[in-house]
VOVOVO-92617 format. One line per 4 residues: their letters; for each residue x, y, z of C-alpha. Coordinates in nm, 3 decimals. Layout:
BEGIN
a = X,Y,Z; ...
! end
This chain:
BEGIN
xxxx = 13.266,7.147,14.260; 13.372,7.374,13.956; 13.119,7.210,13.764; 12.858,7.286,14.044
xxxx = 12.947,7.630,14.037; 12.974,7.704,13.667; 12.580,7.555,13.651; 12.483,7.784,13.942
xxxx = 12.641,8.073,13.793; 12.433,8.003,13.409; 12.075,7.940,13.610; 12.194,8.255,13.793
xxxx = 12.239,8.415,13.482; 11.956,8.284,13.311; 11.686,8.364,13.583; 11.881,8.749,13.545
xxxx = 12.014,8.716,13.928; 12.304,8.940,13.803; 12.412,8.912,14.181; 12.432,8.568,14.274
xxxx = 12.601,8.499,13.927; 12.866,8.752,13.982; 12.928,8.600,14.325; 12.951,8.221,14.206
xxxx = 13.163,8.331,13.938; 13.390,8.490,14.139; 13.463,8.181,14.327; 13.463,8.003,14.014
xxxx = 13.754,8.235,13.864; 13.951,8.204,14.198; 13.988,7.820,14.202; 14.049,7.779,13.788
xxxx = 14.210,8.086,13.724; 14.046,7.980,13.362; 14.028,8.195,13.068; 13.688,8.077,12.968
xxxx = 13.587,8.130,13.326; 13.727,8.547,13.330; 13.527,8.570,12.988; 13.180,8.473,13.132
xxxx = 13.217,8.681,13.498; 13.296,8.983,13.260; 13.006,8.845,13.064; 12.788,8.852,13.418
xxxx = 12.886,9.263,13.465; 12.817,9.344,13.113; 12.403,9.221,13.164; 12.413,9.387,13.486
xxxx = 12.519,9.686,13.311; 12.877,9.721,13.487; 13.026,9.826,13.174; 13.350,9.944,13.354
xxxx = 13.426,9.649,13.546; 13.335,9.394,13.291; 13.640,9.609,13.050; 13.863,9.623,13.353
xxxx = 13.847,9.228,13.464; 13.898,9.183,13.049; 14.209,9.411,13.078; 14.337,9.295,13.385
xxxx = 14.317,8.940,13.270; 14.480,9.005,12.939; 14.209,8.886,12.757; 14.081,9.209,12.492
xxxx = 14.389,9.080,12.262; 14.421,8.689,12.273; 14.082,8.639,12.143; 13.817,8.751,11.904
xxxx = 13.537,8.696,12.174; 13.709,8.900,12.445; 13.790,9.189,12.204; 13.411,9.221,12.059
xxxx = 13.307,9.183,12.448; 13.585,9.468,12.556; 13.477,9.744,12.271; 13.079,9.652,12.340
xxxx = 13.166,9.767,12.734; 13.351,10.087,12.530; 13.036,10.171,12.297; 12.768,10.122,12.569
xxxx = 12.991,10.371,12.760; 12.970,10.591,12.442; 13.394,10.575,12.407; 13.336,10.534,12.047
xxxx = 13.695,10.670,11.975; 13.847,10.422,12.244; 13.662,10.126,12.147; 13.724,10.208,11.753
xxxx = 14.124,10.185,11.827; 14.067,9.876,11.959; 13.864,9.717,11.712; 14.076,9.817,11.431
xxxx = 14.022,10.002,11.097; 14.030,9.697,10.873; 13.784,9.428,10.856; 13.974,9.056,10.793
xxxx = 13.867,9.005,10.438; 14.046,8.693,10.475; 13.731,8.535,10.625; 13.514,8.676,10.391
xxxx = 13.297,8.385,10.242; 13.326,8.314,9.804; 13.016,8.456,9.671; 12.851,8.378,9.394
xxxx = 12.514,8.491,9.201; 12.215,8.352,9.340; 12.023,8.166,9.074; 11.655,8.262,8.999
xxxx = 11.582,7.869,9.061; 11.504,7.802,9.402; 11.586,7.418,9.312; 11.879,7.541,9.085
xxxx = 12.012,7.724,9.297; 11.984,7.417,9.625; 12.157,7.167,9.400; 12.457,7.409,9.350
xxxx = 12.529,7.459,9.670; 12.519,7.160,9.780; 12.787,7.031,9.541; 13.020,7.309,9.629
xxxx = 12.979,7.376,10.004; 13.224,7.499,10.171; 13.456,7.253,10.456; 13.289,7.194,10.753
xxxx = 13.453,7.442,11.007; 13.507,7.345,11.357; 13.273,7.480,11.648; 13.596,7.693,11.791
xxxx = 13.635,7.818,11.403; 13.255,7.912,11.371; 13.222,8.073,11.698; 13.542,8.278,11.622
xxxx = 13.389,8.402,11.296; 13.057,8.521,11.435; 13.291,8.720,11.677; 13.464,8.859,11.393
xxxx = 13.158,8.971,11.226; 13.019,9.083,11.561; 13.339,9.340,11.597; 13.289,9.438,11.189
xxxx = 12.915,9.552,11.338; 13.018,9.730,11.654; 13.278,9.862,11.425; 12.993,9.997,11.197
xxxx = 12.830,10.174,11.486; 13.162,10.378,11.569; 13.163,10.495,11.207; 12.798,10.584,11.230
xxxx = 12.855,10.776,11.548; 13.107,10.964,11.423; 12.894,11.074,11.091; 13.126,10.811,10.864
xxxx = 12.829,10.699,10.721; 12.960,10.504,10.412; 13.217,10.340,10.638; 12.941,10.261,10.837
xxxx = 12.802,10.077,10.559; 13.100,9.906,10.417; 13.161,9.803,10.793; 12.769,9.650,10.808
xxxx = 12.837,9.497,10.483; 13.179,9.313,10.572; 12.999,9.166,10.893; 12.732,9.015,10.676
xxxx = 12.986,8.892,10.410; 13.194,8.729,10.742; 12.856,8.583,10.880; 12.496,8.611,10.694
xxxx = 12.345,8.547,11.020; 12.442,8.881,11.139; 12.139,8.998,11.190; 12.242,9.303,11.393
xxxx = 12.413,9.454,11.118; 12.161,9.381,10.799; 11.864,9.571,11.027; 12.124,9.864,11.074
xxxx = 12.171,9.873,10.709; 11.749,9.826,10.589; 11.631,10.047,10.856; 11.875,10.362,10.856
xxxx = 11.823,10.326,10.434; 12.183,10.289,10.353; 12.107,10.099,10.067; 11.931,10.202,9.706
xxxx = 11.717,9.968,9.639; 11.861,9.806,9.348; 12.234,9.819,9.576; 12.012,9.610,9.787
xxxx = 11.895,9.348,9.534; 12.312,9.301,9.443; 12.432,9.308,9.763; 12.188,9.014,9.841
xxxx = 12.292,8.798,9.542; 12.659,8.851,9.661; 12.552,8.685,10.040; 12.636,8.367,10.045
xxxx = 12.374,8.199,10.226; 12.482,7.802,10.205; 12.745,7.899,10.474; 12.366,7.856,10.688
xxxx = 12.406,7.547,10.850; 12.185,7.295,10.973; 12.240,7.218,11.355; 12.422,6.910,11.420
xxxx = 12.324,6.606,11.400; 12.089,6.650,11.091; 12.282,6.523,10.793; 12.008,6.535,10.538
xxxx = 12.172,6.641,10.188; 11.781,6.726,10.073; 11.716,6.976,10.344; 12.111,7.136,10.321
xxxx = 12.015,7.433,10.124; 11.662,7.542,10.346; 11.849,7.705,10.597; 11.982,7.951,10.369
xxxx = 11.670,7.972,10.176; 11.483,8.034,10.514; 11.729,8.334,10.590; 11.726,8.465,10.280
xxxx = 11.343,8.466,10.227; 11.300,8.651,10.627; 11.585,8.918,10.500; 11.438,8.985,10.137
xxxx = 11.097,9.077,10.370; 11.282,9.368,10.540; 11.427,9.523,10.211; 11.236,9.831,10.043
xxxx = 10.886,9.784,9.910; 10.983,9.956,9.529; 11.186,9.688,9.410; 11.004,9.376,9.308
xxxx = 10.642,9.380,9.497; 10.567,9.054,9.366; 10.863,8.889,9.449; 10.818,9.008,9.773
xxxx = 10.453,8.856,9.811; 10.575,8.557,9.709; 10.839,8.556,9.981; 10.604,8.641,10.210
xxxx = 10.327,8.382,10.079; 10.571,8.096,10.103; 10.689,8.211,10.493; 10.295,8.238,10.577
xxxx = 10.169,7.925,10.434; 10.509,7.648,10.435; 10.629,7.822,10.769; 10.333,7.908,10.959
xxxx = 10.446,8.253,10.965; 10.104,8.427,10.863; 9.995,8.604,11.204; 10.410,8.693,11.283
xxxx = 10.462,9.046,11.316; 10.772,9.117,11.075; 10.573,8.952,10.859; 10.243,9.128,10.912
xxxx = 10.482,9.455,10.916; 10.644,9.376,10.561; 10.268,9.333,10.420; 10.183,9.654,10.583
xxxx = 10.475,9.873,10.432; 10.379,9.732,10.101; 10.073,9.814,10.095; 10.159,10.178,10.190
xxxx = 10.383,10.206,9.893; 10.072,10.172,9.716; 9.853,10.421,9.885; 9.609,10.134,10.028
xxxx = 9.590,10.316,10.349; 9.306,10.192,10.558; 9.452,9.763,10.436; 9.757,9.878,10.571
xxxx = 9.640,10.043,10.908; 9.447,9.758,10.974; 9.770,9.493,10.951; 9.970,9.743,11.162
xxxx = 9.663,9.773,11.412; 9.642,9.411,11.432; 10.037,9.397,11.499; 9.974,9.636,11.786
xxxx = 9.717,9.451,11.960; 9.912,9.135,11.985; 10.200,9.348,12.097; 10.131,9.714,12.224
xxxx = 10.496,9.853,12.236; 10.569,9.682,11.916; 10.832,10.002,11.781; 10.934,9.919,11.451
xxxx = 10.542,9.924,11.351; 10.446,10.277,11.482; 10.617,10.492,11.171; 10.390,10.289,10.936
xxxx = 10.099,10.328,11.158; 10.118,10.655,11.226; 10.183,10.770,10.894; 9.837,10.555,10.815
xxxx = 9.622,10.737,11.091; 9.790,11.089,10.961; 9.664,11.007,10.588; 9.339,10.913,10.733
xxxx = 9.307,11.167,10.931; 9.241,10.976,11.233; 9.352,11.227,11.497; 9.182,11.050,11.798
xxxx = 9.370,10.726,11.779; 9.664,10.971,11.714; 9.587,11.185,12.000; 9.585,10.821,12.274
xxxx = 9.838,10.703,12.120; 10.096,10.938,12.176; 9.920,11.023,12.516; 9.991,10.646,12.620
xxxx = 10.376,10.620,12.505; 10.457,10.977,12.682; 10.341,10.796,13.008; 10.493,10.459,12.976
xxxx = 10.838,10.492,12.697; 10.950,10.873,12.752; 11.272,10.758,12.667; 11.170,10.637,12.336
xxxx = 11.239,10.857,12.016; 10.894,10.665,11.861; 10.738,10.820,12.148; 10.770,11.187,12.068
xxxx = 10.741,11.118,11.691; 10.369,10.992,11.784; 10.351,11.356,11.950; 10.437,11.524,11.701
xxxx = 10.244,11.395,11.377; 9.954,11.422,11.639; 10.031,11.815,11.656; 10.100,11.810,11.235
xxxx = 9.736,11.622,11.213; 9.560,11.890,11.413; 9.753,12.170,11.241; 10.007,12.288,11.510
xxxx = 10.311,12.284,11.351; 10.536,12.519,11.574; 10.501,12.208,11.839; 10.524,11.966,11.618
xxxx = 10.835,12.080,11.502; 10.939,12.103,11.867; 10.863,11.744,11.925; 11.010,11.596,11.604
xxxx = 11.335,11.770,11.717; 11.325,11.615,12.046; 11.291,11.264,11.847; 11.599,11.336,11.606
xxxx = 11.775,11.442,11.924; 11.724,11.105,12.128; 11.843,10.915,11.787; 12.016,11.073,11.510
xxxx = 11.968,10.779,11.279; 11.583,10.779,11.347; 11.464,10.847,10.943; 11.097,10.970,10.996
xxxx = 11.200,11.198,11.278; 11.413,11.437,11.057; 11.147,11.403,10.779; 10.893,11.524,10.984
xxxx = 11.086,11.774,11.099; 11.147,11.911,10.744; 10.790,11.858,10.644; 10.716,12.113,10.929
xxxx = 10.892,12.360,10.765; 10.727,12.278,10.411; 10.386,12.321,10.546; 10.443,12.695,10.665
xxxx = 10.605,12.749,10.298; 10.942,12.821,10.488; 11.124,12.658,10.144; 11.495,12.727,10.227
xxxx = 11.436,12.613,10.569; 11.299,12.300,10.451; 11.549,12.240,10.200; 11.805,12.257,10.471
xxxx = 11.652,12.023,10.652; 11.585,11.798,10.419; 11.967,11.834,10.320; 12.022,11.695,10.624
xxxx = 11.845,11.408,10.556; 11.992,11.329,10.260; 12.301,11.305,10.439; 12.210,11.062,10.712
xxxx = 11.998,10.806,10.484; 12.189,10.818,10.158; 11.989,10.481,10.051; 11.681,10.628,10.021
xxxx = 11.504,10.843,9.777; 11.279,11.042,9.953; 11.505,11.298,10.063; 11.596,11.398,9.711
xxxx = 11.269,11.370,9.611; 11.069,11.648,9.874; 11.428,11.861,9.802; 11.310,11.843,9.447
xxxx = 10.957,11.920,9.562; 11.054,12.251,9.763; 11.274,12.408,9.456; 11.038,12.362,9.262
xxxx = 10.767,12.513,9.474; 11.093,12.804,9.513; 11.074,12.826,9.130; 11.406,12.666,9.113
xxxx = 11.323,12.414,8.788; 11.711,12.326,8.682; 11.746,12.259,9.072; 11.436,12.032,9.142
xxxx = 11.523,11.835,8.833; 11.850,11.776,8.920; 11.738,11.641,9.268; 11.488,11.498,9.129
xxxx = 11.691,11.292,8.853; 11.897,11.186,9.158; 11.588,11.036,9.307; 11.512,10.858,8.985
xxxx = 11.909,10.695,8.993; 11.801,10.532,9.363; 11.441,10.434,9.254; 11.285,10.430,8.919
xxxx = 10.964,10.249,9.072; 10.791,10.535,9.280; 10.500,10.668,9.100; 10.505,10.976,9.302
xxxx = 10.829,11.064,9.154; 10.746,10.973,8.836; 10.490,11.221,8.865; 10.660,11.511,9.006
xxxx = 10.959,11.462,8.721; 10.670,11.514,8.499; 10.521,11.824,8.605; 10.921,12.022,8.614
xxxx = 10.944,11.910,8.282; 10.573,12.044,8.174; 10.699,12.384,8.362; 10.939,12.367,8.164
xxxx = 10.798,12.333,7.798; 10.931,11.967,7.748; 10.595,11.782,7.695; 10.715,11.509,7.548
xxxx = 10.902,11.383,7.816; 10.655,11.532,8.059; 10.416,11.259,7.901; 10.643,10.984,7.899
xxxx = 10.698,11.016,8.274; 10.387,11.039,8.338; 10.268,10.760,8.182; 10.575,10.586,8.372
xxxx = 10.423,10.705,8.661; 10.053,10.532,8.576; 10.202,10.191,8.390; 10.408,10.144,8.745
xxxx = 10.133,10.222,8.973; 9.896,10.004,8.808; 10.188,9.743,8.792; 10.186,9.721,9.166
xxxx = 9.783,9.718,9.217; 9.824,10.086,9.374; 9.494,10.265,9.487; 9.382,10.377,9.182
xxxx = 9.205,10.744,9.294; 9.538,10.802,9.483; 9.692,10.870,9.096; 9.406,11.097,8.969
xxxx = 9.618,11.371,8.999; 9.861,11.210,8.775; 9.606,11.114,8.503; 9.507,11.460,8.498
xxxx = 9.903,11.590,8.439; 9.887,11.341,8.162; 9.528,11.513,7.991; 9.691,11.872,8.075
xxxx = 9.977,11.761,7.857; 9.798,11.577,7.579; 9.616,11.937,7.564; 9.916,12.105,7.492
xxxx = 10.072,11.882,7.214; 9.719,11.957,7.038; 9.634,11.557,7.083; 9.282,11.698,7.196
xxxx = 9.095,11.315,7.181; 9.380,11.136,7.389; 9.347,11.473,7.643; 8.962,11.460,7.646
xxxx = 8.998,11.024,7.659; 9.226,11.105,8.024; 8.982,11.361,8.186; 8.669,11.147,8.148
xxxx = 8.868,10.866,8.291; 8.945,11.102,8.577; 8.542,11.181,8.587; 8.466,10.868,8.597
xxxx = 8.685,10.739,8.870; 8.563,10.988,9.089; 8.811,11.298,9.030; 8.462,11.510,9.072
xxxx = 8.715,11.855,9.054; 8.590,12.187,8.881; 8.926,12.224,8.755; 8.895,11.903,8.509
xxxx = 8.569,11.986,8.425; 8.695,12.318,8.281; 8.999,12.134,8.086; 8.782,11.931,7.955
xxxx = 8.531,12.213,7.818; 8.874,12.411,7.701; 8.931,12.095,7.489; 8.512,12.087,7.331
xxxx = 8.598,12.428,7.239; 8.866,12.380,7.109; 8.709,12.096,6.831; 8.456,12.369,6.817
xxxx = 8.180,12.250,7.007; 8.066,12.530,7.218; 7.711,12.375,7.283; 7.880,12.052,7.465
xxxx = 8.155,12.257,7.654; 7.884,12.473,7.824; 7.685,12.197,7.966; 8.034,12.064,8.107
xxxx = 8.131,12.367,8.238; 7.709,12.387,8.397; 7.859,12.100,8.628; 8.216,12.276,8.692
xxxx = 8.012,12.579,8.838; 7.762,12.329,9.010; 8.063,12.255,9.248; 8.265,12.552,9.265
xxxx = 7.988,12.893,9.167; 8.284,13.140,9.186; 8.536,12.948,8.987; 8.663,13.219,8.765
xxxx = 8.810,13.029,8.526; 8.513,12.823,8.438; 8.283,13.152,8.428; 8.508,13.302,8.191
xxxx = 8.491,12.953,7.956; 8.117,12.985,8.019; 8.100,13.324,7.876; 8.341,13.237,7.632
xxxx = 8.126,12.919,7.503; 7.776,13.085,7.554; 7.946,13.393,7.281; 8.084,13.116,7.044
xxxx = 7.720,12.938,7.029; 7.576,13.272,6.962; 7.759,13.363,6.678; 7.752,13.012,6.519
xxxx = 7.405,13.062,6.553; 7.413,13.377,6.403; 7.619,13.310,6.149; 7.392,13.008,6.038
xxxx = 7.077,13.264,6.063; 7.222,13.506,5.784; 7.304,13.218,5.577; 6.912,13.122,5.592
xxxx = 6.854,13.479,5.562; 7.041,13.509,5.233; 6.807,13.221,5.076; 6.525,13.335,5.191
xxxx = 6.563,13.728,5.055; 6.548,13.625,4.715; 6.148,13.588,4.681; 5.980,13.849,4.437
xxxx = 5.891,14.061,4.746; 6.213,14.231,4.693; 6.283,14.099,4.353; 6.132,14.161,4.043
xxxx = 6.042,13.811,3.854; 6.311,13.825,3.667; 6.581,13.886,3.938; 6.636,14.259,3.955
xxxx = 6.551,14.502,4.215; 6.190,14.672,4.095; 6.291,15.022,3.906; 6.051,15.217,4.130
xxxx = 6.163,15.097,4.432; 6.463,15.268,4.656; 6.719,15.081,4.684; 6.867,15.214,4.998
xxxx = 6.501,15.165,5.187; 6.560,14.778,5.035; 6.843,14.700,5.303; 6.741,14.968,5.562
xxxx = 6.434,14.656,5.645; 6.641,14.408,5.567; 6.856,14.516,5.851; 6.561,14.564,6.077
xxxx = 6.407,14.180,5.977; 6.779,14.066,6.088; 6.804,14.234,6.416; 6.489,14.045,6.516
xxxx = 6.609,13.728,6.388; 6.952,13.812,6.640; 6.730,13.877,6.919; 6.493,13.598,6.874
xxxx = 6.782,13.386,6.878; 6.972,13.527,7.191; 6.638,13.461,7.395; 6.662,13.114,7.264
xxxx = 6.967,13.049,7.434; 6.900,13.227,7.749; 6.629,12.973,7.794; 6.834,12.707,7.735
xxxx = 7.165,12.791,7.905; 7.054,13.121,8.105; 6.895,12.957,8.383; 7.149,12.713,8.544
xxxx = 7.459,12.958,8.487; 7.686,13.000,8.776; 7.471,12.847,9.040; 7.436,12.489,8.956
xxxx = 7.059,12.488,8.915; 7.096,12.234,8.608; 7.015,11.892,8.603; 7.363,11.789,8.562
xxxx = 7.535,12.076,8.770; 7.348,11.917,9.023; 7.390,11.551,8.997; 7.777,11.636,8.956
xxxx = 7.764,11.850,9.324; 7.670,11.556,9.530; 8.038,11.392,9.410; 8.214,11.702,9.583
xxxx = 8.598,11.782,9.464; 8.819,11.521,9.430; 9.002,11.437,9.757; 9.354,11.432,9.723
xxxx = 9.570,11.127,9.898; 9.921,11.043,9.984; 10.191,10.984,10.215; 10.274,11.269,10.458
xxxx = 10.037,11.523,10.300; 10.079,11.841,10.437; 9.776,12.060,10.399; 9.884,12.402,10.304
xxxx = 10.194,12.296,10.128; 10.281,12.359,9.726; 10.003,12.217,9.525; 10.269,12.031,9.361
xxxx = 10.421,11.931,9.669; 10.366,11.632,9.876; 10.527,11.519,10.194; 10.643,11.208,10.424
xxxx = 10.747,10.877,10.348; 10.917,10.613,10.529; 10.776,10.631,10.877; 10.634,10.981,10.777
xxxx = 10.813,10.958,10.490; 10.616,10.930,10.168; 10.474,11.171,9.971; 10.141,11.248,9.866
xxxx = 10.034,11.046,9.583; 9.724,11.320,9.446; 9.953,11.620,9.556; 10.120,11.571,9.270
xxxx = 9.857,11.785,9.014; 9.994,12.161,8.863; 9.941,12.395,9.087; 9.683,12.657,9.118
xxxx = 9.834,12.945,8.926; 9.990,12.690,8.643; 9.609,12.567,8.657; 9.457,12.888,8.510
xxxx = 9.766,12.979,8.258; 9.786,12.598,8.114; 9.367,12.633,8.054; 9.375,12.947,7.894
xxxx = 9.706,12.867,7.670; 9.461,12.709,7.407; 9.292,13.002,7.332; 9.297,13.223,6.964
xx = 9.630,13.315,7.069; 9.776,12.954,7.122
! end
């Protein structure tokens, strides 16, 4: 009979008849008066949500203390009653390091690294021993959450950390620490070497000392697919190649997802829109993929599948935090950023770990130009996600958009200590240090910035901006052919912006070749007619032909005065003649010559000045200005600026370029005077 009852109470369970299986297992606890028995009714109340009475039958019982089960059961009823205090007293301060597993360095071999373990694996533990251990690293996890509710983040993470050392299959506590960014990326990579992945084991049963090791390797592989996208982004595709093809993993969503966030590193928004699109067809309310896909319809503009998509997760997941930070990018797209800010608070309210909420938020701020409110909010940021860089990064973005340039590059230099492998920082270290007169290393960084981003097969127009930093700075150090080299590879690839045209006409004026830098500055005005700064090179090149010309015309006008028209034949000025009346027409036959030769050039140049009427102004027009990408651009932010990147967190890759005012000061600083 207790057997009977103990299998109607698991199909009960199973088939989530929370009422029937609390009402066999009452009878079953009556006639054993079993430990095992107490444990799974409390079990029953916890899925049905009876938080209290699962604690109270635990307490009543005398179970929380005799073992580890019952305890991580009793402080799960505490947490999902939000007693975080309550439930942190009973689960202790200290994590039993005693269980922790012996780590070693993971070898770069795959095979190497199989045939190690399996000469050194640890004893066999018994089934009572291994279920006892994921309990213990179960109660290091819920352990973790009481820290994180309490704003203890780095206990939080040394708690996450000891559950995974206790038990790599911990799953619960390796997503806390990849998705709230805990980790730096290279604290990532060495925490992952110190896991100690043989402790996998096969089920039992298989005894196959070949096939020992895959377990492990399996885990490892799946976790090293959830870890950040700057590390090693081909290491990561092979990862994912070898889960796709040996695993049949290709069409799985993590894995789809892990493709997708790659990609967005790289500014290869519409490849990466379409993985997370795909993701959400299979699966609709699939949450972990809407950051990335939202942040992929923002850069794209997209602001219809923006608008139904938030329309259709306010009606059916109002509870969600995802739900309202679809709402609000849809109100950042369209430009209304009071309510977006409204709903991105609502978001960060529902779930204070919930990254791209508070990054949104603070972008909000950035995009009115409210700087110190941003940089409190993005403050904020910093605190909760310590792991990841992009909240030192936009704080470096807003000081120096405030002027600030010691502050931005010492946030910035922070950024660089958690990741060295983000071309948009790369880029934005190099334009504080061009503000600030240091070219050299202004030109190291951003040539970083370009060597890394063509490293990891980045979108190669979404780094125009930084190619043109790198030509602005050539300029300056007076290496004019390496400068003029960078802007016609930023012509070519499509940078089509008035503003490079006139650098690159600065620079043909420069090596003194007025003629050249006026046709290039034809096509700057074919695009924008009113730039100032490229009228003022105009008028500056058209004067500079004109007097080389001029000067060339009194040099022919020298050799050719010496006939015997004003010369006797043998070389002197005719007695009879006045001298003074001599150079009163030679004066006269040179004005002419002048004037001849300005109406030369008026025919040449005159025509197509400032309204793009030449051939080449207007081929150049149809390119248009070159269209700035990124992640989380805000429109109307700091030229230098750039905004969003995990979930809306990245920052805009072309947003990176000097601003406007530094535009016309850094042209003009090679003139007479430089």
């Amino acid at each position: 009979m207790e057997k009977f009852l103990r299998d109607w109470r698991q199909d009960a369970l199973n088939k989530a008849q929370y009422d029937a299986a609390i009402f066999i297992g009452d009878k079953v606890l009556a006639m054993t008066k079993n430990d095992s028995d107490a444990f799974w009714l409390a079990q029953v109340h916890f899925s049905a949500g009876n938080y209290t009475r699962a604690h109270d039958l635990l307490q009543k019982h005398d179970l929380i203390t005799s073992n580890p089960s019952c305890r991580y059961l009793a402080a799960h009823c505490l947490i999902r009653q939000n007693k975080f205090p309550e439930a942190l007293a009973l689960l202790g301060e200290h994590s039993p390091t005693h269980l922790f597993h012996n780590n070693a360095k993971r070898k770069s071999s795959r095979t190497a690294s199989r045939n190690t373990r399996a000469g050194s694996r640890a004893p066999e533990l018994s089934e009572e021993e291994s279920l006892n251990r994921r309990y213990e690293a179960g109660m290091c996890y819920l352990r973790g959450l009481c820290y994180a509710k309490q704003n203890a983040f780095d206990r939080a993470k040394e708690a996450y950390k000891d559950a995974l050392r206790i038990d790599v299959q911990c799953y619960e506590a390796f997503t806390q620490l990849v998705r709230n960014s805990l980790m730096s990326p290279d604290e990532e990579d060495e925490f992952m070497q110190s896991l100690d992945f043989s402790s996998v084991r096969l089920p039992k049963g298989y005894d196959d000392p070949e096939m020992r090791a895959e377990p492990g390797e399996y885990v490892h592989m799946l976790y090293q697919t959830q870890l950040s996208k700057y590390r090693d982004p081909h290491t990561l595709n092979g990862y994912i190649e070898t889960l796709s093809t040996h695993y049949g993993l290709k069409d799985n969503a993590d894995i789809l997802l892990a493709r997708a966030s790659l990609l967005y590193t790289q500014c290869r928004f519409k490849e990466a829109c379409a993985l997370t699109a795909a993701i959400l067809k299979e699966d609709k309310y699939n949450f972990p993929a809407y950051p990335v896909h939202l942040s992929c319809l923002y850069e794209l503009q997209m602001t219809n599948e923006l608008f139904l998509i938030a329309h259709d997760l306010a009606d059916t997941h109002p509870d969600e935090p995802t739900t309202w930070l679809a709402v609000g990018i849809y109100y950042l797209a369209t430009g209304k950023i009071t309510d977006a800010r409204r709903y991105f608070s609502k978001a960060s309210m529902m779930d204070a770990t919930f990254g791209p909420a508070w990054i949104g938020f603070a972008h909000t701020f950035a995009a009115e130009g409210e700087h110190d409110q941003a940089v409190t909010a993005y403050s904020t940021a910093a605190r909760l996600f310590t792991g990841t860089h992009l909240p030192q990064l936009f704080l470096g973005m807003q000081n120096h958009a405030l002027n600030n340039m010691a502050a931005a590059e010492e946030y910035l230099k922070t950024a660089y200590d958690l990741c060295r492998t983000d071309p948009l920082l790369l880029n934005e270290l190099g334009v504080v240090m061009y503000h600030q007169d240091r070219l050299e290393e202004a030109v190291q960084f951003f040539e970083e910035a370009i060597d890394v981003a063509n490293a990891t097969d980045a979108d190669p127009t979404a780094w125009l901006g930084a190619r043109t930093n790198l030509g602005h700075a050539y300029r300056r150090l007076r290496m004019l052919d390496k400068a003029l080299e960078k802007f016609d590879e930023v012509l070519r690839d499509g940078g089509k912006d008035c503003a490079v045209f006139s650098a690159k006409a600065l620079i043909l004026l420069e090596k003194g070749l007025p003629d050249e830098a006026a046709k290039v500055l034809h096509e700057a005005l074919a695009i924008n007619p009113q730039d100032p700064v490229a009228t003022e090179l105009l008028n500056k090149a058209l004067e500079e032909s004109a007097q080389a010309g001029l000067v060339g015309l009194m040099k022919e006008l020298r050799t050719e005065s010496r006939p015997a028209d004003s010369f006797g034949s043998g070389g002197r000025l005719d007695e009879g003649e006045d001298a003074e009346e001599e150079m009163e027409r030679f004066e006269l036959e040179l004005d002419g010559r002048k004037a001849a030769a300005r109406e030369r050039f008026e025919k040449r140049f005159g025509g197509s000045r400032g309204g793009g009427s030449s051939g080449e102004g207007s081929s150049s027009s149809s390119s248009g200005a070159v269209r700035d990408k990124g992640k989380g651009v805000l429109r109307g932010a700091a030229a230098s600026s750039s905004q969003s990147k995990k979930g809306l967190g990245a920052g805009s890759r072309g947003r990176g370029r000097l601003p406007p005012e530094d535009r016309r000061e850094s042209m003009m600083d090679m003139s007479d005077d430089d």
